[in-house]
Backbone of each chain as nested JSON, in Angstrom:
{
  "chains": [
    {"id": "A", "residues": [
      {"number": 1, "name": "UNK", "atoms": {"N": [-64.641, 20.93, 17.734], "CA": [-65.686, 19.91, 17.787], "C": [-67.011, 20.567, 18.16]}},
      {"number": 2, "name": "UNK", "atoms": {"N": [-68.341, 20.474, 17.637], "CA": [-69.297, 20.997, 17.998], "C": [-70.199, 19.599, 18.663]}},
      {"number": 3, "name": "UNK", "atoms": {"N": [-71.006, 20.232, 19.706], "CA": [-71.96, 19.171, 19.978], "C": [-73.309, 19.749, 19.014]}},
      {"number": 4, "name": "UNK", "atoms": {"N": [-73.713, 18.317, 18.629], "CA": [-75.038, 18.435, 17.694], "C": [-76.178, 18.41, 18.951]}},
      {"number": 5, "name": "UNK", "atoms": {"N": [-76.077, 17.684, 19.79], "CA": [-77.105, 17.819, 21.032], "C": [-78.618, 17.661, 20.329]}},
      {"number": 6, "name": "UNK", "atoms": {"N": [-78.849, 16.77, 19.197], "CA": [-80.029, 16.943, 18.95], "C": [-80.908, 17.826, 17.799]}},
      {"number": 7, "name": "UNK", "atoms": {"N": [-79.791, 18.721, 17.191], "CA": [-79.976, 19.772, 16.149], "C": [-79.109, 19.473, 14.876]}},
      {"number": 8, "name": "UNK", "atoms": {"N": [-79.267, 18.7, 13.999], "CA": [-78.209, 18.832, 12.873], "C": [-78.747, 19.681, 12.399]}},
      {"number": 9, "name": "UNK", "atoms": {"N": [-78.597, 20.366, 12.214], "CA": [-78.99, 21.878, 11.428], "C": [-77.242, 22.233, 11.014]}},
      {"number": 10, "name": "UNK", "atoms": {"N": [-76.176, 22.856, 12.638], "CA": [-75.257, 23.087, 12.296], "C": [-74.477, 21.984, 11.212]}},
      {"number": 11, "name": "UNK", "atoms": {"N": [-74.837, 21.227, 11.169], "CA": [-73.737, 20.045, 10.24], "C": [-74.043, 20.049, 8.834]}},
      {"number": 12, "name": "UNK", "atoms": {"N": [-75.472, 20.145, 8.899], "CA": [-76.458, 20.15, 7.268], "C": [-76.692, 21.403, 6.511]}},
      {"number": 13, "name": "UNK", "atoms": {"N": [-75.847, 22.405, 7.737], "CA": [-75.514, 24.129, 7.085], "C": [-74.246, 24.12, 6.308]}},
      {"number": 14, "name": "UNK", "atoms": {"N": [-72.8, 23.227, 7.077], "CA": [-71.643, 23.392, 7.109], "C": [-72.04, 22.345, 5.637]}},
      {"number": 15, "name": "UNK", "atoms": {"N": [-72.344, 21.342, 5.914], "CA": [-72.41, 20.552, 4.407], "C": [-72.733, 21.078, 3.414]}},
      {"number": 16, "name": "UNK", "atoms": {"N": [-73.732, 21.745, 3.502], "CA": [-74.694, 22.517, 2.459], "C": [-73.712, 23.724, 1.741]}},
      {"number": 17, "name": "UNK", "atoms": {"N": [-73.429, 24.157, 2.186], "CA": [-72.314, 24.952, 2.118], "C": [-71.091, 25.152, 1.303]}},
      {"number": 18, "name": "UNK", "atoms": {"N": [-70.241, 24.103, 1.711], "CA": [-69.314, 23.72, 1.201], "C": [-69.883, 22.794, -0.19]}},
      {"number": 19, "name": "UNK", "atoms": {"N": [-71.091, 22.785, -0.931], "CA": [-71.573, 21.658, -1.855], "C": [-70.832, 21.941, -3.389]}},
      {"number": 20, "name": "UNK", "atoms": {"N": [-69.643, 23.177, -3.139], "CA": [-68.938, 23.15, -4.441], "C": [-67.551, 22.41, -4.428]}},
      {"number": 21, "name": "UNK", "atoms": {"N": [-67.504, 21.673, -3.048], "CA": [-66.657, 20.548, -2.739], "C": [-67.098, 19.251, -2.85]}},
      {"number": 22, "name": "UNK", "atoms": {"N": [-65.929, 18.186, -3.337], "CA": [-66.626, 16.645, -3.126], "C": [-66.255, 16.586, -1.209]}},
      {"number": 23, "name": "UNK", "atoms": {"N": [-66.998, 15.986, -0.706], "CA": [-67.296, 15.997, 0.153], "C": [-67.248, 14.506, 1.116]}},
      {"number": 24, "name": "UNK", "atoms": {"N": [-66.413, 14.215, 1.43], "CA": [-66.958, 12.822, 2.971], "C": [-67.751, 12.739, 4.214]}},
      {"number": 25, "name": "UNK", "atoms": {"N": [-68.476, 11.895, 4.741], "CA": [-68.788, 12.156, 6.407], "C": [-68.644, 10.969, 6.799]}},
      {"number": 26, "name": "UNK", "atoms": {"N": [-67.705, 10.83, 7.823], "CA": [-67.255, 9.285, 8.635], "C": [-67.969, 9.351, 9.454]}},
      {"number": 27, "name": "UNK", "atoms": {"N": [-69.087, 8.387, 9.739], "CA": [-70.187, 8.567, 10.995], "C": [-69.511, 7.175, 11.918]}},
      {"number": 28, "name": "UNK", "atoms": {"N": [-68.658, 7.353, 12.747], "CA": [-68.61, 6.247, 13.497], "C": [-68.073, 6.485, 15.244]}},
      {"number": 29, "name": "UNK", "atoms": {"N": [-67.582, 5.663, 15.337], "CA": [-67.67, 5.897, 17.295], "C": [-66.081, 6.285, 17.256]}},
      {"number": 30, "name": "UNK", "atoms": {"N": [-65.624, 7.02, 18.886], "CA": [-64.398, 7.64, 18.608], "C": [-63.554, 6.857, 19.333]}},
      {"number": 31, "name": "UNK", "atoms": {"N": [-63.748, 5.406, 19.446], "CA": [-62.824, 4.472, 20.604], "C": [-62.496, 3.394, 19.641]}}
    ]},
    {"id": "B", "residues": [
      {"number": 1, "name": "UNK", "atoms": {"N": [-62.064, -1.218, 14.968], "CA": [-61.903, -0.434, 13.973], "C": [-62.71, 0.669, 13.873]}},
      {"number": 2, "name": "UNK", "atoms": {"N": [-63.113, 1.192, 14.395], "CA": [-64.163, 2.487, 14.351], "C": [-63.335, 3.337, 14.077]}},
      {"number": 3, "name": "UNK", "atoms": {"N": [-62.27, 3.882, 15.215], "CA": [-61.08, 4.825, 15.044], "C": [-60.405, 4.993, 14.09]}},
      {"number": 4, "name": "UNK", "atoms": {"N": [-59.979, 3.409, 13.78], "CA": [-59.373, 3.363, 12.841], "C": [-59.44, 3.165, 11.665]}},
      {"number": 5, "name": "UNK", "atoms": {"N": [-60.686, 3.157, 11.299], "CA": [-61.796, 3.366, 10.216], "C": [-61.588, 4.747, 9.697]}},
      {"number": 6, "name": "UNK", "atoms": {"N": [-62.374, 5.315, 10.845], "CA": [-62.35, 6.731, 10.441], "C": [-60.72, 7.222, 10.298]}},
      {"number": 7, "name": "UNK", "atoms": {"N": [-59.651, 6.847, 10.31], "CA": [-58.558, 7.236, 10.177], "C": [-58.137, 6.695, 9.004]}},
      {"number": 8, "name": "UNK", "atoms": {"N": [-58.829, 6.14, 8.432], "CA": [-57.557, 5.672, 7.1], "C": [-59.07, 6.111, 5.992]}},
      {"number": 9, "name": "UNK", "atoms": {"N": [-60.066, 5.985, 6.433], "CA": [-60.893, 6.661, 5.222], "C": [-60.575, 7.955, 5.306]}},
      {"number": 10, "name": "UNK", "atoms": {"N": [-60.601, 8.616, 6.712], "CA": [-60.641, 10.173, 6.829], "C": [-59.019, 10.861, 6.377]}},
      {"number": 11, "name": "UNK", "atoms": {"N": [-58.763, 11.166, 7.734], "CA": [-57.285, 11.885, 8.181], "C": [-56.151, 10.87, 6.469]}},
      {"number": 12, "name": "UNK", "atoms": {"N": [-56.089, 9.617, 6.416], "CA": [-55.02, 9.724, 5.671], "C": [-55.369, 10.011, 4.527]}},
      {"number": 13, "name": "UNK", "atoms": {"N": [-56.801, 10.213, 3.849], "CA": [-57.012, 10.415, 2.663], "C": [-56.998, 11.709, 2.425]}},
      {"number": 14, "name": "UNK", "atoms": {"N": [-57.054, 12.562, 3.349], "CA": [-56.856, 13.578, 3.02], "C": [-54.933, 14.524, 2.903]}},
      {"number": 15, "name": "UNK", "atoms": {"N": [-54.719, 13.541, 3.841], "CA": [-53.217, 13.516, 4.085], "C": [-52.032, 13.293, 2.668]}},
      {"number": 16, "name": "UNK", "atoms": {"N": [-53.031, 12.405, 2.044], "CA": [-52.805, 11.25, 0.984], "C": [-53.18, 12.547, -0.588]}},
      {"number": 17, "name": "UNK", "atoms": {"N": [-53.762, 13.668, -0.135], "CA": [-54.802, 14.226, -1.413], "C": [-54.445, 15.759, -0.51]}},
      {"number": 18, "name": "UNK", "atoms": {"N": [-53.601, 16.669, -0.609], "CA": [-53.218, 17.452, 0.742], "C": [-53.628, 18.44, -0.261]}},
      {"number": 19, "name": "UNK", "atoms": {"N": [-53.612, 19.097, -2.011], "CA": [-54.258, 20.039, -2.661], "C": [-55.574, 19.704, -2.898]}},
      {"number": 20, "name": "UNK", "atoms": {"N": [-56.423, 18.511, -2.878], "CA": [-56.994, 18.027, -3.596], "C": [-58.757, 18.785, -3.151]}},
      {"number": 21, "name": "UNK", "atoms": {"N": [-59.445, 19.058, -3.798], "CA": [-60.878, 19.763, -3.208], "C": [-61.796, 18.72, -2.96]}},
      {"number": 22, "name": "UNK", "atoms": {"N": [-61.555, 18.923, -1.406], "CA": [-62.079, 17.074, -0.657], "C": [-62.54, 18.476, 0.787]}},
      {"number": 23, "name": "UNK", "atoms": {"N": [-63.193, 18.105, 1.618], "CA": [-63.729, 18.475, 2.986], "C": [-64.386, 17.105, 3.671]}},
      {"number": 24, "name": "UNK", "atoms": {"N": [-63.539, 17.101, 4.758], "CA": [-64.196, 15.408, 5.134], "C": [-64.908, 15.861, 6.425]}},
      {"number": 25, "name": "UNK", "atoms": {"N": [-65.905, 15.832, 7.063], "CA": [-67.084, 15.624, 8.148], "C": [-66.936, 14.423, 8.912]}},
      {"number": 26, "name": "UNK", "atoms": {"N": [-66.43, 14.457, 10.534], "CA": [-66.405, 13.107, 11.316], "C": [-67.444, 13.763, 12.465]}},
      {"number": 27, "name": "UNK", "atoms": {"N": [-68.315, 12.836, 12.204], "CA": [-69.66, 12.687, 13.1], "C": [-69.047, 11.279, 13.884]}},
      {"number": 28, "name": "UNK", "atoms": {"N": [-69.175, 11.977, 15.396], "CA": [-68.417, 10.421, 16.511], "C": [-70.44, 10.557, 16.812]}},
      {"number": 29, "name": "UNK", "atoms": {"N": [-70.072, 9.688, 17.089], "CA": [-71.826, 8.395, 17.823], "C": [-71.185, 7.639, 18.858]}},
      {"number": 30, "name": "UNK", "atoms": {"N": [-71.688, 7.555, 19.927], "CA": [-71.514, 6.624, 21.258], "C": [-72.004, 5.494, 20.781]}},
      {"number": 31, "name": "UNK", "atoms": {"N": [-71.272, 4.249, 21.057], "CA": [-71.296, 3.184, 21.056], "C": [-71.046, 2.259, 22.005]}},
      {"number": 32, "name": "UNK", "atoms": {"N": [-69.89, 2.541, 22.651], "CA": [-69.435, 2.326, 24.049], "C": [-69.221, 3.321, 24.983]}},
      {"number": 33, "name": "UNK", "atoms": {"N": [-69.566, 2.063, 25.966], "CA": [-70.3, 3.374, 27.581], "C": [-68.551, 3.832, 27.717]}},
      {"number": 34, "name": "UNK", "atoms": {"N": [-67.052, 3.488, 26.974], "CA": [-66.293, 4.789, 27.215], "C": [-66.364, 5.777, 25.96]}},
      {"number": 35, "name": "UNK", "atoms": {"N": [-67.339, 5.64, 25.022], "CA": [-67.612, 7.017, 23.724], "C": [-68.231, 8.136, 24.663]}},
      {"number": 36, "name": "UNK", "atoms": {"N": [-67.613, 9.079, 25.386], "CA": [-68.219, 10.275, 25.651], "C": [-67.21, 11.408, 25.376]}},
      {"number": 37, "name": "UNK", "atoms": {"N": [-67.375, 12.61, 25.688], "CA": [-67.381, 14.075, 25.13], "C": [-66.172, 13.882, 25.427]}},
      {"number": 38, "name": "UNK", "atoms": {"N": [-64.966, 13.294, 26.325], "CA": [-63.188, 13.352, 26.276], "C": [-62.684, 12.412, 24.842]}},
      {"number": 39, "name": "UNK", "atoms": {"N": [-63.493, 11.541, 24.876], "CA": [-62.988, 10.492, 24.35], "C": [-63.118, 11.141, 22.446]}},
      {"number": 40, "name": "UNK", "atoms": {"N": [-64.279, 11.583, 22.159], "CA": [-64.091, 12.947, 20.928], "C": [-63.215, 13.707, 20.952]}},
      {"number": 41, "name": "UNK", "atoms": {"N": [-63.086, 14.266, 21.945], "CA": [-62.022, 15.604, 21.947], "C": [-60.735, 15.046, 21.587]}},
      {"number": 42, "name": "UNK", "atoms": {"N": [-60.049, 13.526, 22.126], "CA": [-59.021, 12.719, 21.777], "C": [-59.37, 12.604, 20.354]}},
      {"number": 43, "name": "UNK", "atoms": {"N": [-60.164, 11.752, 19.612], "CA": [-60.504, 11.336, 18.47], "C": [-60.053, 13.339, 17.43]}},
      {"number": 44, "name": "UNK", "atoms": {"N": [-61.131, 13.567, 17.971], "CA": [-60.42, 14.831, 16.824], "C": [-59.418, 15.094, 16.95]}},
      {"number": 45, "name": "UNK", "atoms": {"N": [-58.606, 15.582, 17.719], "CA": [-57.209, 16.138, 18.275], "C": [-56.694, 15.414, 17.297]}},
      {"number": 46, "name": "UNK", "atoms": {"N": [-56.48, 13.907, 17.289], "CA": [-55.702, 12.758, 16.513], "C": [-55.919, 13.103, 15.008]}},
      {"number": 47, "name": "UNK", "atoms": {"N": [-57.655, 13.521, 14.353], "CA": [-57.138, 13.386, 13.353], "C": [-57.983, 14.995, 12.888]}},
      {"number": 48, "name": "UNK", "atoms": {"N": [-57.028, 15.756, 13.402], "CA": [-57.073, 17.376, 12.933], "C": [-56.664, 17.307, 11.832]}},
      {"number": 49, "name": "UNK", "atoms": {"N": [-57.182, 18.555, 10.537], "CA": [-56.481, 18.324, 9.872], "C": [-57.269, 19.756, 8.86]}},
      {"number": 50, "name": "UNK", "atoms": {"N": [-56.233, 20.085, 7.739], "CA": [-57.099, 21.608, 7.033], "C": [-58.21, 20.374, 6.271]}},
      {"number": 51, "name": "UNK", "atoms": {"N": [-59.379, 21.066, 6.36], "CA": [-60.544, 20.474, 5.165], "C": [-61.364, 19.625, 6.369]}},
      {"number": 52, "name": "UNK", "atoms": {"N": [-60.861, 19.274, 7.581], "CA": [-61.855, 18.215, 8.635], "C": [-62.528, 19.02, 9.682]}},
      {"number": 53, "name": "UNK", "atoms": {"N": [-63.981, 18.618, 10.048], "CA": [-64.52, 19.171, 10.991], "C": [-65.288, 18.05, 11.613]}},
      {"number": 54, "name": "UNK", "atoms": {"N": [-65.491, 18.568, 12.793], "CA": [-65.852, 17.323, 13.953], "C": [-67.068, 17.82, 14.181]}},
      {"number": 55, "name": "UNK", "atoms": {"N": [-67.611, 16.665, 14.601], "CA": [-69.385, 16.902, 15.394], "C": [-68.928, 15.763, 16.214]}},
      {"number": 56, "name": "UNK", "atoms": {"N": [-70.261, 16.015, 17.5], "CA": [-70.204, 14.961, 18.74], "C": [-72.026, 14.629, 18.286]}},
      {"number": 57, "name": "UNK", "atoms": {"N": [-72.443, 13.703, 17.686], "CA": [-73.788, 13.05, 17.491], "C": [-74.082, 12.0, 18.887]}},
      {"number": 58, "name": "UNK", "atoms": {"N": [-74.128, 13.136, 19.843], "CA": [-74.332, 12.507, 21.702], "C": [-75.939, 11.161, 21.354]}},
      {"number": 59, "name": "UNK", "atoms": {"N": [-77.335, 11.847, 20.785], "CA": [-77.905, 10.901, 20.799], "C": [-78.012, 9.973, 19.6]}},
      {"number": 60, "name": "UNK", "atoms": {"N": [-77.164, 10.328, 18.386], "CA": [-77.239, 9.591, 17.509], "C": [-78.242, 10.024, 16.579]}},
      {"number": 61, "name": "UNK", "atoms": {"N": [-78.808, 11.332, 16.998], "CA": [-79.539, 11.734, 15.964], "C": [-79.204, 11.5, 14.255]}},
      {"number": 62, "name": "UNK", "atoms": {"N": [-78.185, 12.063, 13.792], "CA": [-77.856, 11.71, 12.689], "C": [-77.837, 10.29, 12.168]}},
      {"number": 63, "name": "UNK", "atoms": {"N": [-77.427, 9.648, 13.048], "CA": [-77.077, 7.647, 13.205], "C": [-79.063, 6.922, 12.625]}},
      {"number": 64, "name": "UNK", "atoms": {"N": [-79.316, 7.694, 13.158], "CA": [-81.252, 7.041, 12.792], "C": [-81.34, 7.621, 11.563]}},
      {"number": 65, "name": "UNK", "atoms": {"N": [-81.278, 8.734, 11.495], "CA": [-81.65, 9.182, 10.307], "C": [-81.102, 8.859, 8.714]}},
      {"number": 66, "name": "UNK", "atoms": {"N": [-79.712, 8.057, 9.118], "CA": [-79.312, 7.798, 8.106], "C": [-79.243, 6.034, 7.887]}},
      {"number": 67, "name": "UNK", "atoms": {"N": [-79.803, 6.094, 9.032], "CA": [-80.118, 4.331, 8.796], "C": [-81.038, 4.008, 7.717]}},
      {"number": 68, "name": "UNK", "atoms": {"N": [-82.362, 4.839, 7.747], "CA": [-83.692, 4.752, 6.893], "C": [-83.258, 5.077, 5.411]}},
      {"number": 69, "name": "UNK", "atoms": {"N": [-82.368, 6.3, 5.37], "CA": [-81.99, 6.385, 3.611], "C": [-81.016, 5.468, 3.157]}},
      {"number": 70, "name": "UNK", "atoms": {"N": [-80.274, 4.964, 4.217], "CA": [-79.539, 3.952, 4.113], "C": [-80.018, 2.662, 3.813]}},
      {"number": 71, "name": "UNK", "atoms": {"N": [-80.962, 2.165, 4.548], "CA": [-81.472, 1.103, 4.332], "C": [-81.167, -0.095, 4.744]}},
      {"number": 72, "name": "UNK", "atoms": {"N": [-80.456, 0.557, 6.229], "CA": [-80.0, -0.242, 7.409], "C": [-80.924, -0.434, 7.964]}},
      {"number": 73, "name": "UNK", "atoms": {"N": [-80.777, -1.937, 8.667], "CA": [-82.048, -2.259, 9.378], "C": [-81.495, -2.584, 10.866]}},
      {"number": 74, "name": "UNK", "atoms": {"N": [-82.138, -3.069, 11.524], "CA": [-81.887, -3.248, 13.494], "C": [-81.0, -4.065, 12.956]}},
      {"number": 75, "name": "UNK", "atoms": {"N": [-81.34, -5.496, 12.626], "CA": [-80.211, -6.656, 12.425], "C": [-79.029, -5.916, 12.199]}},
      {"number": 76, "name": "UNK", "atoms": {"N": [-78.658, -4.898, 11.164], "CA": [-77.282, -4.828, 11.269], "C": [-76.402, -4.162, 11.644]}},
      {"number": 77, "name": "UNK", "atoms": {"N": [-77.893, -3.031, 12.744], "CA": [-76.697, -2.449, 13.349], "C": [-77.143, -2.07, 14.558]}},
      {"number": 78, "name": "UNK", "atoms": {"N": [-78.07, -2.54, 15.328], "CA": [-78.428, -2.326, 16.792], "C": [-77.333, -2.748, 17.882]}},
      {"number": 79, "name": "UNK", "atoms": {"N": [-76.822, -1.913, 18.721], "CA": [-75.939, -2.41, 19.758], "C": [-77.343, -2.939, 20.791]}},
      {"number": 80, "name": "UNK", "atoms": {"N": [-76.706, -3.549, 21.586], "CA": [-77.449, -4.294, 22.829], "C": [-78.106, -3.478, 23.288]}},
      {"number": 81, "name": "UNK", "atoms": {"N": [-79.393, -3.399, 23.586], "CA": [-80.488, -2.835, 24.297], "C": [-81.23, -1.855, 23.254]}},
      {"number": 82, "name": "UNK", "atoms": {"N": [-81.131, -1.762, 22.273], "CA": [-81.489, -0.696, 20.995], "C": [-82.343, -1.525, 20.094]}},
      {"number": 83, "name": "UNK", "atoms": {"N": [-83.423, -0.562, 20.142], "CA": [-84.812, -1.487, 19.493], "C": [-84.775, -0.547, 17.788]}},
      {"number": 84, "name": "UNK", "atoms": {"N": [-83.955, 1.031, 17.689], "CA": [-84.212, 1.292, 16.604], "C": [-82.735, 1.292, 15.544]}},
      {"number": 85, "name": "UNK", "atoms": {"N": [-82.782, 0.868, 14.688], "CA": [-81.368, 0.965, 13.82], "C": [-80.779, 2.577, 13.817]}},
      {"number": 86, "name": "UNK", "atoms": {"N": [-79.392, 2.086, 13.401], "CA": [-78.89, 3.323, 13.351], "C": [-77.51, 2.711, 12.467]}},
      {"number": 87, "name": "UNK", "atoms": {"N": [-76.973, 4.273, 11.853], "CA": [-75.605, 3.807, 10.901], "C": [-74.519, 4.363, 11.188]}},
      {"number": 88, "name": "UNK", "atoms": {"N": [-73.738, 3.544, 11.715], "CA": [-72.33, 3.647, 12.372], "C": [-71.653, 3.246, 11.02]}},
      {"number": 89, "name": "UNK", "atoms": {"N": [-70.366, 3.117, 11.636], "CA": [-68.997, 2.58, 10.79], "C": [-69.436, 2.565, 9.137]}},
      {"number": 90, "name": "UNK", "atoms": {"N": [-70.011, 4.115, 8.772], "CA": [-70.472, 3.888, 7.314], "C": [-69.398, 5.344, 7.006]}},
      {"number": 91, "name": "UNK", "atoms": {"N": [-69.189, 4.943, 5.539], "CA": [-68.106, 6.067, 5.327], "C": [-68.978, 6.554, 3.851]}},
      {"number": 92, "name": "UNK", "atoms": {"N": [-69.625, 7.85, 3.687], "CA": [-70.327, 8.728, 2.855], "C": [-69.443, 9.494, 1.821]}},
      {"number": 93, "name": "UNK", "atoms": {"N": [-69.279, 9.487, 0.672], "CA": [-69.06, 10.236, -0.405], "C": [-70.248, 11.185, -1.139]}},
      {"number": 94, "name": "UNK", "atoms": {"N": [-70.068, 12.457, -1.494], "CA": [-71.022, 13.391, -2.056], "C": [-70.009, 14.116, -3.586]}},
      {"number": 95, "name": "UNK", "atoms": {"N": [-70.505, 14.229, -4.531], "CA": [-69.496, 14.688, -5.42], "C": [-70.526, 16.016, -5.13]}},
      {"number": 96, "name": "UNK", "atoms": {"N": [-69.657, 17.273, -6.0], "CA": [-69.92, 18.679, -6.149], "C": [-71.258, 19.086, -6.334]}},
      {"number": 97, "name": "UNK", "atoms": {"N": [-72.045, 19.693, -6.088], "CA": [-73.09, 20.062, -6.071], "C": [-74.204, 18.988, -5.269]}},
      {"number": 98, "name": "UNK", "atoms": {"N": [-73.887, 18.042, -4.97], "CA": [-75.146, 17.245, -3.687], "C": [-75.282, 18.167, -2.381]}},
      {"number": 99, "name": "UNK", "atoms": {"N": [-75.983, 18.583, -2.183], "CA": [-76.679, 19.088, -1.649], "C": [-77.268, 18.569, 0.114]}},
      {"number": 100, "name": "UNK", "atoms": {"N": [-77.773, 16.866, -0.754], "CA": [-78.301, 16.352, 0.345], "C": [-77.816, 15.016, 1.095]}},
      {"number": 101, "name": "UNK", "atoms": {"N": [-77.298, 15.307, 2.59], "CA": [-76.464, 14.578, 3.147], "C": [-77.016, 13.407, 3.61]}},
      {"number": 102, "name": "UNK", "atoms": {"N": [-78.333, 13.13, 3.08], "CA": [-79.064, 12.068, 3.329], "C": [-78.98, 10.836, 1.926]}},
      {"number": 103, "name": "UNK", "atoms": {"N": [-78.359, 11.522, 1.005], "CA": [-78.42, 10.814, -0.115], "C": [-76.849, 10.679, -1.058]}},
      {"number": 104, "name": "UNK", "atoms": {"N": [-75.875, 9.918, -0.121], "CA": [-74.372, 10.006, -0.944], "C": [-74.311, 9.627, -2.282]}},
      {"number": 105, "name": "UNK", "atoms": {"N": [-73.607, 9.829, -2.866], "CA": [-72.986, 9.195, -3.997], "C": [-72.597, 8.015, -3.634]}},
      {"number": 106, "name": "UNK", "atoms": {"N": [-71.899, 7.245, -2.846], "CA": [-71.427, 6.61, -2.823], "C": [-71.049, 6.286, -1.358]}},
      {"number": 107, "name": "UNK", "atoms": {"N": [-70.891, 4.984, -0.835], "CA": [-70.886, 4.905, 0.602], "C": [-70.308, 3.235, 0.607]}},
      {"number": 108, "name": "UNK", "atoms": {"N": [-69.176, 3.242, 1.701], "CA": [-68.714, 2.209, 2.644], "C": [-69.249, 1.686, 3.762]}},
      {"number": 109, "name": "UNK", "atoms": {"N": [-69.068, 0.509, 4.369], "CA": [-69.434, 0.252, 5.356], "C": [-68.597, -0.798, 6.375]}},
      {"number": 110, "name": "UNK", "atoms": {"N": [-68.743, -0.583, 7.389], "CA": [-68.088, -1.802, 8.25], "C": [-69.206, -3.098, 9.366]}},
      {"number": 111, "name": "UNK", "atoms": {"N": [-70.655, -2.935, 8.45], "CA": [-71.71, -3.772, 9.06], "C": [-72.091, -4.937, 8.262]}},
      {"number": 112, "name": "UNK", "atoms": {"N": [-72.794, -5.523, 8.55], "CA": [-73.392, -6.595, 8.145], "C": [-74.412, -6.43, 7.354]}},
      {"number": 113, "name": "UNK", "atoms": {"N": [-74.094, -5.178, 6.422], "CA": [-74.745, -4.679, 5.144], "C": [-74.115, -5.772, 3.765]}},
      {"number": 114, "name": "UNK", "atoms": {"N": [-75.722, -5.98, 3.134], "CA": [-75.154, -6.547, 2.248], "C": [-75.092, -5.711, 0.644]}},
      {"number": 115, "name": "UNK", "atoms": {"N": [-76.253, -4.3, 0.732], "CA": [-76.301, -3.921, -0.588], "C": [-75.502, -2.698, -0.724]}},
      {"number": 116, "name": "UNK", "atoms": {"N": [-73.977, -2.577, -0.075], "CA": [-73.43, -1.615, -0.138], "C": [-72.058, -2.422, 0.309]}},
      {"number": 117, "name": "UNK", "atoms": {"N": [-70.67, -1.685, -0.58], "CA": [-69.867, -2.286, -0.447], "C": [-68.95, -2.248, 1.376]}},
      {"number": 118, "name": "UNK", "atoms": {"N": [-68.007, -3.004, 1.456], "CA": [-67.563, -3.058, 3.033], "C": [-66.235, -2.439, 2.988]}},
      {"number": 119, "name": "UNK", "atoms": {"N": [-66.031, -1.482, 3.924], "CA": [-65.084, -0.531, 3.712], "C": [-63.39, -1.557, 3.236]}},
      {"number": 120, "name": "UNK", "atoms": {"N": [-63.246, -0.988, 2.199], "CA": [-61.958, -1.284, 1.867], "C": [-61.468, 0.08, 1.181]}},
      {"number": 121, "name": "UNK", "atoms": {"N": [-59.817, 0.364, 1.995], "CA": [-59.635, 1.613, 1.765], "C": [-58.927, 2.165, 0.353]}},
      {"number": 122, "name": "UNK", "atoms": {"N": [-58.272, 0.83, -0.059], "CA": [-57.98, 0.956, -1.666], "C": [-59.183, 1.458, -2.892]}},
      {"number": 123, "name": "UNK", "atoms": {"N": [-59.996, 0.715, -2.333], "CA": [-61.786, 0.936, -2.954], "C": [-62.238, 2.629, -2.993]}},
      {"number": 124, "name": "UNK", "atoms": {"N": [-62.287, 2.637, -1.497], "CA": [-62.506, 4.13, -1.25], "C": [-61.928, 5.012, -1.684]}},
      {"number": 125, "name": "UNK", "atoms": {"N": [-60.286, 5.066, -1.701], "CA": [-59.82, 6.451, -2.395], "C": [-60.386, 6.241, -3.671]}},
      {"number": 126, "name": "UNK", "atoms": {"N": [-59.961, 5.122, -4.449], "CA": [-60.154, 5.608, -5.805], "C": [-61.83, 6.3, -6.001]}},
      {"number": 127, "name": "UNK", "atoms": {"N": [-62.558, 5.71, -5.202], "CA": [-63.866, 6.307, -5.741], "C": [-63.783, 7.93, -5.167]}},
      {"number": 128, "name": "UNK", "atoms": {"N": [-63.233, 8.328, -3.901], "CA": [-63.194, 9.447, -3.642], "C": [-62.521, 10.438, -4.724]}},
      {"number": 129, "name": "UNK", "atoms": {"N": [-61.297, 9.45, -5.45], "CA": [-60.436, 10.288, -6.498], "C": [-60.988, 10.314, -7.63]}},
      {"number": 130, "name": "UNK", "atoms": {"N": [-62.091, 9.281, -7.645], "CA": [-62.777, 9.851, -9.39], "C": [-63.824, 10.881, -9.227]}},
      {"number": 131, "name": "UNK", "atoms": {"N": [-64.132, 11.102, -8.1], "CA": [-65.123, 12.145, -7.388], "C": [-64.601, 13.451, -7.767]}},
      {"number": 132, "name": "UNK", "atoms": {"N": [-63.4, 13.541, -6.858], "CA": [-62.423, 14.658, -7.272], "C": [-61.941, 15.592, -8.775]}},
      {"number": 133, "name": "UNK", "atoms": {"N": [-61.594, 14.31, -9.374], "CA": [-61.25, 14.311, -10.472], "C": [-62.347, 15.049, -11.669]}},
      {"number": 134, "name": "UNK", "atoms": {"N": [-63.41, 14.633, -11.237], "CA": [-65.143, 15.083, -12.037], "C": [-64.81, 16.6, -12.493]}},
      {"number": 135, "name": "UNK", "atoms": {"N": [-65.248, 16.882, -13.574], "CA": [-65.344, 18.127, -13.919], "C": [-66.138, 19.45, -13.184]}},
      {"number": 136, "name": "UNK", "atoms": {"N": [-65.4, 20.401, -12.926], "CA": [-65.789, 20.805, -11.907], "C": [-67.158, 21.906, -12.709]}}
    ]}
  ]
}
């Protein structure tokens, strides 16, 4: 698990990245 | 349903698609004063998996930002005391080559959105599987 703390950079690297994959992002709460 | 949102869009679709060239991204957002940094570490643990990676979005940075390309407004998704929107319980599709995580292909929701469909998970695979399916 990474903390974003304010920087998506790491998440919009890891996405960016992988863009020769179809790809999901579940943005929701963990409770 | 948040959890369990993200568990039947996420963890079983991929569970469901175990060769399939899919990478799923779970961004947790606090929502409730018990959403903090244990309560993620539970949430991922549960739905580990090859192709999933976790983020902890502590201020919701991502959550604003995707409200505006989204085109979520306060009404439908401000928790109590929150003057700016933000996008929770939304489930994002990108086919091969998108680039930009501000702009899905295709997207679910569990709000009081009306110009985007409301997560139904029969709905979702198939669109995730014609995604897949696309010529690579």
């Amino acid at each position: 698990m990474r903390l974003l703390d304010g920087d998506l950079q790491p998440l919009v690297d890891d996405f960016t990245t992988a863009s020769d994959h179809v790809r999901i992002l579940l943005l929701t709460s963990p409770t | 349903m948040c959890l369990a949102g993200a568990s039947g869009a996420g963890a079983e679709l991929l569970a469901a698609m175990p060769t399939a060239d899919l990478r799923a991204y779970y961004v947790w957002v606090p929502m409730l004063p018990s959403d903090d940094r244990n309560a993620v570490l539970a949430a991922a643990h549960r739905l580990s998996a090859p192709g999933a990676a976790h983020y902890w979005d502590s201020g919701r940075d991502l959550s604003r930002r995707m409200a505006t390309t989204l085109g979520i407004d306060t009404r439908c998704s401000a928790a109590q005391g929150d003057e700016s929107p933000f996008a929770w319980d939304v489930y994002l599709a990108y086919r091969r080559g998108n680039r930009d995580i501000a702009h899905p292909d295709f997207w679910m929701h569990q709000l009081a959105v009306e110009h985007a469909p409301r997560l139904e998970l029969r709905g979702w695979r198939t669109q995730v599987e014609q995604l897949v399916s696309e010529f690579r």
